[in-house]
C-alpha positions in Angstrom: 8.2 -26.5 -0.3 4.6 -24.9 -1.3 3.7 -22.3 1.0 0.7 -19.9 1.3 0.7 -17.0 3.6 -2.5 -15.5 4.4 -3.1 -11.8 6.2 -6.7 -10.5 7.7 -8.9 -11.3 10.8 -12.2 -12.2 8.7 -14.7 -11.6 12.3 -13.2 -8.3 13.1 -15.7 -5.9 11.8 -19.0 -8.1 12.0 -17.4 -8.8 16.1 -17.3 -5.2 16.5 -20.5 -4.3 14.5 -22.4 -7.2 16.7 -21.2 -6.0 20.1 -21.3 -2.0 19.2 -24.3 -1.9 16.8 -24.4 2.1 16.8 -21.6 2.5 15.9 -20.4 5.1 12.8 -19.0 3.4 9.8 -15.6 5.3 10.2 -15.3 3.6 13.4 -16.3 0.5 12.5 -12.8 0.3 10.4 -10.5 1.3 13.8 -9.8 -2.5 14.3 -7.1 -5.0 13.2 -7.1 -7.6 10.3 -8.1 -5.6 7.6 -6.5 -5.5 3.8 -6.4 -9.3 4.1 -4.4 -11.3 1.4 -3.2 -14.5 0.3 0.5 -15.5 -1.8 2.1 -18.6 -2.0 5.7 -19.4 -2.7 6.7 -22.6 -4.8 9.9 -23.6 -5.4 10.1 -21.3 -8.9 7.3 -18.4 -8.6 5.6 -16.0 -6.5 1.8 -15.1 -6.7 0.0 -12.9 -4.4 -3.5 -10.7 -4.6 -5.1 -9.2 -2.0 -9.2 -9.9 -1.3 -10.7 -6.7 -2.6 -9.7 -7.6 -6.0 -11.8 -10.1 -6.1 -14.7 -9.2 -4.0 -14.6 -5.4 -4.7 -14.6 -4.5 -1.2 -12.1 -1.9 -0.7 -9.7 -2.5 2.3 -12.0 -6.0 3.1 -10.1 -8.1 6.1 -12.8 -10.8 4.6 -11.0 -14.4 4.5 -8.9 -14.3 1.3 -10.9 -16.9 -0.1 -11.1 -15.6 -3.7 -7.2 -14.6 -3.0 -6.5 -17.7 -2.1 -8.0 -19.8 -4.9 -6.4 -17.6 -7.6 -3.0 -18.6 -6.2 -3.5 -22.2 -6.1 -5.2 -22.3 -9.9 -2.0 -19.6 -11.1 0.6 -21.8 -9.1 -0.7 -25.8 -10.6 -1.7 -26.6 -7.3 -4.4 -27.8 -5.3 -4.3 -27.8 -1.4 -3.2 -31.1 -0.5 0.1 -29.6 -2.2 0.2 -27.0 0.1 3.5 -28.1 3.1 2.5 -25.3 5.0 -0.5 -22.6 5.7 0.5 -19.3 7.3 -0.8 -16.6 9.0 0.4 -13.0 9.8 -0.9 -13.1 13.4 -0.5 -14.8 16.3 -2.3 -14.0 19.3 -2.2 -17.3 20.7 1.2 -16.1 22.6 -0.5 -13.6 24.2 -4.1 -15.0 25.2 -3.7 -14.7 29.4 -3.7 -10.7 28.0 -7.4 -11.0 26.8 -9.6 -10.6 30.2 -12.7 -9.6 30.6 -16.4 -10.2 29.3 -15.5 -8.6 26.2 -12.0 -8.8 25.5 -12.2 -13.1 25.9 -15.4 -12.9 23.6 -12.8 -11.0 21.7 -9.9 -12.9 21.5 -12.1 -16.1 21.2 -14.0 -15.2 17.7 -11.5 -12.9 16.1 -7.8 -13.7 16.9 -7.8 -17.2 18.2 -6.2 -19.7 16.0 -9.7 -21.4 16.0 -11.4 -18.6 14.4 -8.9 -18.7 11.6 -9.5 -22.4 11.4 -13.0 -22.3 11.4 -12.5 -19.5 8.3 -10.6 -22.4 7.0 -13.3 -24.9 7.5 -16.0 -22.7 6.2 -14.4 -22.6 2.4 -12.3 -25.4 2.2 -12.6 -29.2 2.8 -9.7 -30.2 5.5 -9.0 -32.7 8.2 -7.2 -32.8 11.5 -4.0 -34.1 9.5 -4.0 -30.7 7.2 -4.7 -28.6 9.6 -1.6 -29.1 11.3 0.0 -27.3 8.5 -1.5 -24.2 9.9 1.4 -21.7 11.0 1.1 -18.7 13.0 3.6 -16.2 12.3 3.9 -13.2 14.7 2.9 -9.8 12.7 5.9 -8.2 13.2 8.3 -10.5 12.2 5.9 -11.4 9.1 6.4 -7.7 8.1 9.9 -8.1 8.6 10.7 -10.9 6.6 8.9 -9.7 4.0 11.1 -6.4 3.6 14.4 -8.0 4.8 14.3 -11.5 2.5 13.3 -9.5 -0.2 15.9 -7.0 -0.2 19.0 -8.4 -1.3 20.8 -7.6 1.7 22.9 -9.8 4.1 22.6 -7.7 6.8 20.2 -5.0 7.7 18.6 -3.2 10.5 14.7 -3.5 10.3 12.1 -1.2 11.2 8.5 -1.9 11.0 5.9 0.4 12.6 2.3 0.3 12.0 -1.0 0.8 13.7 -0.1 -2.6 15.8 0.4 -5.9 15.7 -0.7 -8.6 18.7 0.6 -6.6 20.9 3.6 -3.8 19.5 3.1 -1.4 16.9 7.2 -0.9 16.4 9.9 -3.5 16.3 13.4 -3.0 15.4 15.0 -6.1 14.5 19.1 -7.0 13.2 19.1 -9.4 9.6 21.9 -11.2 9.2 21.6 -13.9 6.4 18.6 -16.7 7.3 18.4 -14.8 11.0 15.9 -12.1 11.7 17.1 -11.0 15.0 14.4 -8.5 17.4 16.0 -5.7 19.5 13.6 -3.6 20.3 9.8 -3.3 21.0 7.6 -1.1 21.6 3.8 -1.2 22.9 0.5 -1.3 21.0 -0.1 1.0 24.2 2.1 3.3 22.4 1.8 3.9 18.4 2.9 6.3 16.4 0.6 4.8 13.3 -2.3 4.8 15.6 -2.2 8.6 16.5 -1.3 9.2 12.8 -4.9 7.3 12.3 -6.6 9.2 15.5 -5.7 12.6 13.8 -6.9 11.1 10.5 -10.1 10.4 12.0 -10.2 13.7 13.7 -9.4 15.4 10.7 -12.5 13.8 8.9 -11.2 11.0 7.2 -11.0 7.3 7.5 -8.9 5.1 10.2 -6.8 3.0 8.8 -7.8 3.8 5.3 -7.3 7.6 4.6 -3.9 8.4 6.3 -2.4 8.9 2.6 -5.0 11.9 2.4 -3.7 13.4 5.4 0.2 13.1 4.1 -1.0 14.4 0.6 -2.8 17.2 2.4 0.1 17.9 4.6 2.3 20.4 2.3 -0.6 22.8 2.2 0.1 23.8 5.5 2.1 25.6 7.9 4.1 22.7 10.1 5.4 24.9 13.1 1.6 26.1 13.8 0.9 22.9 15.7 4.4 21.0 16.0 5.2 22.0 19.8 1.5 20.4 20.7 2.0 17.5 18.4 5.4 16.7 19.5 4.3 17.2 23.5 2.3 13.8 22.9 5.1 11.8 22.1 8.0 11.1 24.2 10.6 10.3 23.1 13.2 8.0 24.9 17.3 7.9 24.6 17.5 4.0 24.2 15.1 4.5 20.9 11.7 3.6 22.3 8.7 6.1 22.9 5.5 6.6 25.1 2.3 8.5 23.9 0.3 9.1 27.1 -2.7 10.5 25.4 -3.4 7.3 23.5 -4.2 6.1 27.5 -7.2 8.3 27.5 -9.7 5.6 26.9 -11.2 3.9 29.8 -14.4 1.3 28.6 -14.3 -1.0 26.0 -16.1 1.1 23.6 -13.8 3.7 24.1 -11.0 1.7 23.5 -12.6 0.4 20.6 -13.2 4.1 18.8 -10.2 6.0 20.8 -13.5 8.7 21.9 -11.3 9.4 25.0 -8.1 10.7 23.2 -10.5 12.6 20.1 -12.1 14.2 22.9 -8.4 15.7 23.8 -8.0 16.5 20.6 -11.0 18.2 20.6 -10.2 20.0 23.8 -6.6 21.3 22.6 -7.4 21.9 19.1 -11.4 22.6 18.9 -14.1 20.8 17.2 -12.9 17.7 14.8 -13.6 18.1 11.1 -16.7 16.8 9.9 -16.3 14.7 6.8 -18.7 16.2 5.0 -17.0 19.9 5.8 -14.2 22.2 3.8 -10.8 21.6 4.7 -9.9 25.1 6.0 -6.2 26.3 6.9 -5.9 24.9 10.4 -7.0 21.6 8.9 -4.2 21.5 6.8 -1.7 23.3 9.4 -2.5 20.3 11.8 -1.8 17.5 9.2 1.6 19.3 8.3 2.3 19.3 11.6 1.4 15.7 12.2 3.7 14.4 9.1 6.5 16.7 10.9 5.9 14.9 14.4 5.9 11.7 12.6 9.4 12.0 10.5 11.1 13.4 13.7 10.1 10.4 15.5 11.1 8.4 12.8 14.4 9.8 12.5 14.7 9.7 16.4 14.5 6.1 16.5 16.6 5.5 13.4 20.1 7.7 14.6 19.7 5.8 17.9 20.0 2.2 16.3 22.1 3.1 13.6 24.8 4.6 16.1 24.4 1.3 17.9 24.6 -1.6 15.2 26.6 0.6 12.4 24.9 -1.0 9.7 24.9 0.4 6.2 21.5 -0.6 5.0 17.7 -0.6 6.0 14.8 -2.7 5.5 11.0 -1.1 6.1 7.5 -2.2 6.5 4.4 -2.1 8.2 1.7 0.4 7.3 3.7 3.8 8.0 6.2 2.7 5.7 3.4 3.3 3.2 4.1 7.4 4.2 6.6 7.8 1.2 7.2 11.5 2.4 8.8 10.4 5.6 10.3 7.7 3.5 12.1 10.6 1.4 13.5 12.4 4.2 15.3 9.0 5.1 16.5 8.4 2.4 17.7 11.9 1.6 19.5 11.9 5.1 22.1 9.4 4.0 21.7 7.8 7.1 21.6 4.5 5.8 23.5 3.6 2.2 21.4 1.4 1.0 17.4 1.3 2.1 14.7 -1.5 0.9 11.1 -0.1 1.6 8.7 -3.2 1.2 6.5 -2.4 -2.2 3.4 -4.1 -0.1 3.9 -2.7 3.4 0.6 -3.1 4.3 -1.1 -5.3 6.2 -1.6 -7.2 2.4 2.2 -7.4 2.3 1.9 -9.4 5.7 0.8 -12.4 3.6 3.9 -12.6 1.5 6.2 -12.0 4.5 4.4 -14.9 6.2 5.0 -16.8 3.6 8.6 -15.9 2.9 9.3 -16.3 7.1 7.9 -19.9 7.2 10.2 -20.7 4.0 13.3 -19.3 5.8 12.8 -21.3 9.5 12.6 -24.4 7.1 14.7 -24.0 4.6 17.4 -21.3 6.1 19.7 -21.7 3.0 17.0 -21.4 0.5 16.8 -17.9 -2.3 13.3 -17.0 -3.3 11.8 -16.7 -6.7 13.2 -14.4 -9.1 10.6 -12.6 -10.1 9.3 -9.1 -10.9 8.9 -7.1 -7.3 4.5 -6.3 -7.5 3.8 -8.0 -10.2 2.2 -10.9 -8.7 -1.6 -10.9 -9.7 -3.6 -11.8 -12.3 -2.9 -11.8 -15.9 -5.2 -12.1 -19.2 -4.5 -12.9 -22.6 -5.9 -11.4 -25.7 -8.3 -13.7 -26.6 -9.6 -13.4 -22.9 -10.0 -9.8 -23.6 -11.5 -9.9 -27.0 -14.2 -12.5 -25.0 -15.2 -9.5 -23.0 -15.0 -6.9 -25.6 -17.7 -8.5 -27.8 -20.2 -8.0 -24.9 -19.7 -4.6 -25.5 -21.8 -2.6 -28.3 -20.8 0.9 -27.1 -17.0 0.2 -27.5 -15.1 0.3 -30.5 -11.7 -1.7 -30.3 -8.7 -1.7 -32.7 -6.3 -4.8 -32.6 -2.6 -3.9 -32.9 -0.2 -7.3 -34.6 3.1 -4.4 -33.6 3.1 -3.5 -29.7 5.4 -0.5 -31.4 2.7 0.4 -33.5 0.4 0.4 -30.7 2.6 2.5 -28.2 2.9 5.2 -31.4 -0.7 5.4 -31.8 -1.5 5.7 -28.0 1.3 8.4 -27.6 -0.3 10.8 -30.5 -3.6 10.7 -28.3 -1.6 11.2 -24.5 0.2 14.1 -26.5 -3.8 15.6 -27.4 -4.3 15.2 -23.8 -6.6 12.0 -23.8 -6.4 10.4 -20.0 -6.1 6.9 -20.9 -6.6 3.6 -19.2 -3.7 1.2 -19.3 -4.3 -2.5 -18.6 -1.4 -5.0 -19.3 -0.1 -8.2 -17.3 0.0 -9.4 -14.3 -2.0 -6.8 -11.8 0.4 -5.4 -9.0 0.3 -6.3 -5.3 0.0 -3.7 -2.8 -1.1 -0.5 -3.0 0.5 1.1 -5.9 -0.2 0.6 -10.0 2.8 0.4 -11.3 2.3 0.7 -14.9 -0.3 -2.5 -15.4 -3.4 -1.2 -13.9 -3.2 2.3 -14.2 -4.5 5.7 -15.5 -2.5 8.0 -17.7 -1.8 11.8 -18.8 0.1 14.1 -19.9 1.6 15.9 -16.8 2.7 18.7 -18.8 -0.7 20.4 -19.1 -1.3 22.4 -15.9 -5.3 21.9 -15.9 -4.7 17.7 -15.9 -4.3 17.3 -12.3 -7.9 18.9 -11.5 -9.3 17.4 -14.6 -8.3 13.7 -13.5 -9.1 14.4 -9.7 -12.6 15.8 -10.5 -14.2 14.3 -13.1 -12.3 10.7 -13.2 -11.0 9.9 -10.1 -13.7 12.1 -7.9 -11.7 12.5 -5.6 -10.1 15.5 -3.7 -8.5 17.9 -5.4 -5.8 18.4 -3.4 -4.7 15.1 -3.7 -1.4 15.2 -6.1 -0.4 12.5 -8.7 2.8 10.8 -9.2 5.2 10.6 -12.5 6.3 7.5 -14.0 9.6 8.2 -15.8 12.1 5.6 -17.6 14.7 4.6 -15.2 17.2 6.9 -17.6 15.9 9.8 -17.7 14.9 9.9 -13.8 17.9 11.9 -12.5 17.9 14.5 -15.3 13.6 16.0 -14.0 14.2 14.9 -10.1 16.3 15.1 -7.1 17.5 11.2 -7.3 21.1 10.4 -6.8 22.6 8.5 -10.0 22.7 5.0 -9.6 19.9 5.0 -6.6 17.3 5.5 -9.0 15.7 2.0 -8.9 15.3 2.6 -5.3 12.2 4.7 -6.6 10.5 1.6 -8.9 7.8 1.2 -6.3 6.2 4.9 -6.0 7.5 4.9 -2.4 9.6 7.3 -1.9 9.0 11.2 -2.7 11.7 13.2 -4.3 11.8 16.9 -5.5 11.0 17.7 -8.9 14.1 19.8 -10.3 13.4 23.6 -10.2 13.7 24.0 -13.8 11.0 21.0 -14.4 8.3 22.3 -12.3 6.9 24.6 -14.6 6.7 22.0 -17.6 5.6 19.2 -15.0 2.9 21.0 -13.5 0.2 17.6 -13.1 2.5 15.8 -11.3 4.9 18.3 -9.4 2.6 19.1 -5.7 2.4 22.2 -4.3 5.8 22.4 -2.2 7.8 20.6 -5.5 7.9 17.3 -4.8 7.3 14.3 -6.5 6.2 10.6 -5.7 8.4 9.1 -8.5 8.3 5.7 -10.0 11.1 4.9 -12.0 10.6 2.7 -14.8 13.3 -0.3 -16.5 13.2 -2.2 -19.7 13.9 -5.6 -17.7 11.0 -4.6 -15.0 8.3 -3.7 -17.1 9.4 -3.7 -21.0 5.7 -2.3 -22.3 5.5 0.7 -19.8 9.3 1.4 -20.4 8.2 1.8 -24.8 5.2 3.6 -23.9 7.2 6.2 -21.2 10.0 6.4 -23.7 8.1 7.7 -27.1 6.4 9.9 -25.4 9.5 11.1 -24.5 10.6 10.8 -28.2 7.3 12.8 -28.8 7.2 15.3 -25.9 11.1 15.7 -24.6 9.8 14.6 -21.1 9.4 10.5 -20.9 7.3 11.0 -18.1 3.7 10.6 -17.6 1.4 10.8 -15.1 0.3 7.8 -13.0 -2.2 6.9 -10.9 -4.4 3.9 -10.0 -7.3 2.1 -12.3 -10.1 2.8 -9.9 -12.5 5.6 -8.9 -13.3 6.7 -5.6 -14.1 4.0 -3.4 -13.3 1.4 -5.4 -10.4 -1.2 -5.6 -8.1 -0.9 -8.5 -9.3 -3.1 -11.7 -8.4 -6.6 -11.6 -10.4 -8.1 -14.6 -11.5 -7.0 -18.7 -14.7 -6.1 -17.2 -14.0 -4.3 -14.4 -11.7 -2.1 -16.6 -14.3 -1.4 -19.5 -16.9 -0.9 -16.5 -14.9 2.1 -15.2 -13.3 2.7 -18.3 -17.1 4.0 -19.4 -18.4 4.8 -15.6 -15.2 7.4 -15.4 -15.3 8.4 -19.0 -11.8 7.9 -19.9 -11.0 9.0 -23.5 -9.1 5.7 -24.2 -8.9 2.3 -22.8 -5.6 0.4 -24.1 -5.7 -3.6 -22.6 -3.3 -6.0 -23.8 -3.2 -5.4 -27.6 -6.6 -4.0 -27.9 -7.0 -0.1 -27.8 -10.7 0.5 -27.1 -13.3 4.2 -27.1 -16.4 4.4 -27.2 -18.1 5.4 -30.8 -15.3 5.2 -33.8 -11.7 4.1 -33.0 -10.6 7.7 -34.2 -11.9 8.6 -30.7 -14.8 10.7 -32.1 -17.9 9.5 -30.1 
């Protein structure tokens, strides 16, 4: 079978925008069906992209058009191949829900299965006959198979919690072989992931955008200061659900739509919300560590209850607060579970896949997926498509390398000068995380290279921390990771400890309590990060370097040549290295 999974609801910010037109642009992005996404399965691969590569829209719930397109031209396929078309969401099971003037206008242009249709229609030719390949996958269970099929695992226990989905925002669900069992739900009323986004928004960031700022900002503070009040907001319950009464403070549709009703609460118990434009003082960052504390007892609340109930060994995770890798740590560290699968793409992006891979499994139960790379699902681009774009270029310089190990040693002697350096090579990731093919790189030894990249590259916060890529090897000798678990951290999605006796000569990529978002790094995953991580090691003693995304504030990560010479010049990297081309501006020495 050909299958394509699709994620997003591409009316739900204009819907919002046309019935709330004064409206902030922070509260524009408290809705569902953004971080839209397309994959398709085939009987021998796997690709997948999200929209914003391709439209340059960060966090875009657009229709995946673009997404889309790419898969079918990667994949040898037009649409008439296609057996089935599915999509993370179905809200037609829950339409006698939607009353009201609002509310059915709601349901009507954003979630019904016409709307998606009509997105259909609107770029694509199809008839009545194709679109009864259309699918609708519940959200839940699309983040579920997407963690669970993927895992390895015959049997698992499966959590997925997120802002919501339809109409629950946490599921716990059994695996056992083709069977993804649900045994516990609980309420959109009721979300952990949306008052981790309320206090986000309170705190002067983004909902469902910035939450990551408010976990990296978290350490900086004081957790106890603010736990008790935190923790009075969520109840928890003995058979592993949980109520938050304060998320019921919103009475019209507007405040519904904004949560007004429960900031003004927060406003009341902890004064005036942060504006975003404002320092970050102490309390700030004493509320976020108390929020991440709230968050991971909950967690781990809901976990002991169903693990003492189905005794399984192993654990498969997704849905947008399995994105929180610091909560993801402390599960993993509490041996809880043996084994634990965190979905790469846990996002709503990831949805797409797990659509995808659910539809396969109800048709074909007995069916394995695609052996292929976990992330590394995008787009790829040869040399000659890179030279193409380089000759447009009169202000770079490029250098073409015949020997990859020649390369690597000549890109090493500038990381070890303390050149940041742009690294572009295969297929780009999916999800959130660059993994060693679009990313940014340094020396994490030098203790002024965090600020330097956050500042003047990245623009960005400085007290946002990087994370260290580090051959799969060497992982357990600089950080807390068990032996043999240590490709359980491939996908910069759990946070460990850097070693005591590391910090010091790790500085860039060790955050202010010690730890460490670590990606470890194989030969058979990712052969041309592997050579670069290990000579530097060979150079510097430490094969670790620092990581973090192609992109600058606000933007997507790169997908393209030109999008990574644009940013490559707009961030003033020192080097740009792109397949076997290393590129500066001025002479190739890197003297401008």
């Amino acid at each position: 079978m050909n299958i394509i999974g699709i994620s997003g609801l591409d009316n739900s910010v204009n819907f919002k925008e046309k019935f709330f037109p004064s409206l902030s642009q922070r509260e524009y992005r408290i809705c569902q069906g953004l971080d839209s996404a397309a994959a398709i399965i085939t009987q021998n691969d796997i690709f997948a992209a999200s929209e914003e590569r391709f439209s340059r829209k960060k966090g875009t719930g657009s229709f995946p058009q673009n997404a889309i397109r790419y898969c079918l031209k990667e994949s040898g396929l037009l649409l008439n191949d296609i057996d089935c078309f599915a999509h993370s969401f179905d809200y037609e099971s829950s339409k006698s829900l939607y009353l009201g003037t609002f509310l059915e206008k709601q349901f009507a242009e954003v979630y019904s299965e016409e709307a998606q249709l009509n997105s259909i229609r609107r770029e694509f030719e199809i008839d009545e006959a194709w679109e009864k390949k259309f699918i609708r996958v519940p959200h839940h269970l699309a983040h579920a198979a997407s963690s669970f099929y993927m895992s390895g695992f015959e049997e698992s226990l499966i959590l997925v919690v997120d802002a919501m989905g339809e109409q629950h925002s946490t599921t716990i669900a059994l695996g056992q072989a083709a069977n993804i069992k649900i045994v516990k739900q609980v309420s959109t009323l009721h979300s952990l992931g949306i008052l981790y986004s309320v206090f986000t928004l309170y705190l002067g960031f983004s909902f469902n955008s910035d939450e990551y700022k408010v976990m990296g900002l978290a350490p900086y503070g004081n957790s106890r200061r603010y736990f008790n009040q935190i923790m009075d907001m969520v109840h928890l319950k003995d058979d592993g659900s949980y109520t938050i009464p304060i998320l019921f403070e919103n009475y019209t549709d507007k405040q519904r739509e904004t949560y007004e009703g429960t900031i003004n609460k927060l406003i009341e118990i902890f004064g005036s919300a942060r504006n975003p434009e404002c320092e970050i003082t102490q309390k700030h960052m004493d509320i976020a560590a108390s929020l991440q504390s709230v968050l991971e007892t909950s967690l781990m609340h809901i976990l002991r209850i169903f693990k003492e109930e189905y005794r399984t060994k192993n654990l498969c995770m997704a849905g947008g607060v399995a994105l929180n890798c610091v909560a993801n740590g402390l599960i993993k560290r509490s041996r809880l579970f043996k084994n634990i699968f965190i979905q790469p793409a846990s996002g709503d992006d990831g949805s797409a896949l797990g659509a995808a891979i659910y539809v396969k499994k109800l048709y074909q139960p007995e069916s394995s997926l695609p052996k292929k790379t976990f992330s590394l699902y995008g787009p790829q681009f040869s040399n000659d498509d890179i030279k193409k774009v380089l000759n447009k270029y009169e202000e770079c310089r490029s250098q073409f390398f015949p020997s990859f190990d020649e390369l690597v040693k000549y890109v090493v002697g500038y990381l070890d000068k303390g050149y940041v350096i742009g690294w572009f090579q295969g297929r780009m990731e999916f999800g959130p995380r660059a993994l060693g093919n679009r990313s940014i790189l340094a020396d994490p030894r030098d203790p002024e290279m965090r600020n330097k990249v956050n500042t003047l590259i990245k623009k960005r916060e400085n007290f946002r921390p990087f994370a260290p890529a580090v051959t799969v090897e060497k992982a357990a000798q600089f950080f807390e990771i068990e032996k043999d678990k240590e490709l359980d951290y491939q996908h910069m999605i759990l946070v460990s400890q850097t070693k005591h006796e590391y910090r010091e000569f790790l500085p860039a990529i060790t955050h202010i309590n010690g730890s460490a978002r670590v990606q470890t790094v194989s030969k058979e995953t990712n052969i041309r990060f592997w050579t670069l991580l290990n000579e530097f090691g060979k150079q510097s003693d430490y094969p670790v370097l620092l990581n973090t995304s192609f992109n600058v504030r606000g933007q997507p990560i790169v997908c393209t040549p030109t999008e990574a010479i644009d940013t490559f010049l707009s961030a003033k990297l020192d080097m740009l290295v792109m397949g076997d081309y290393v590129i500066v501006r001025g002479n190739i020495d890197g003297k401008s």
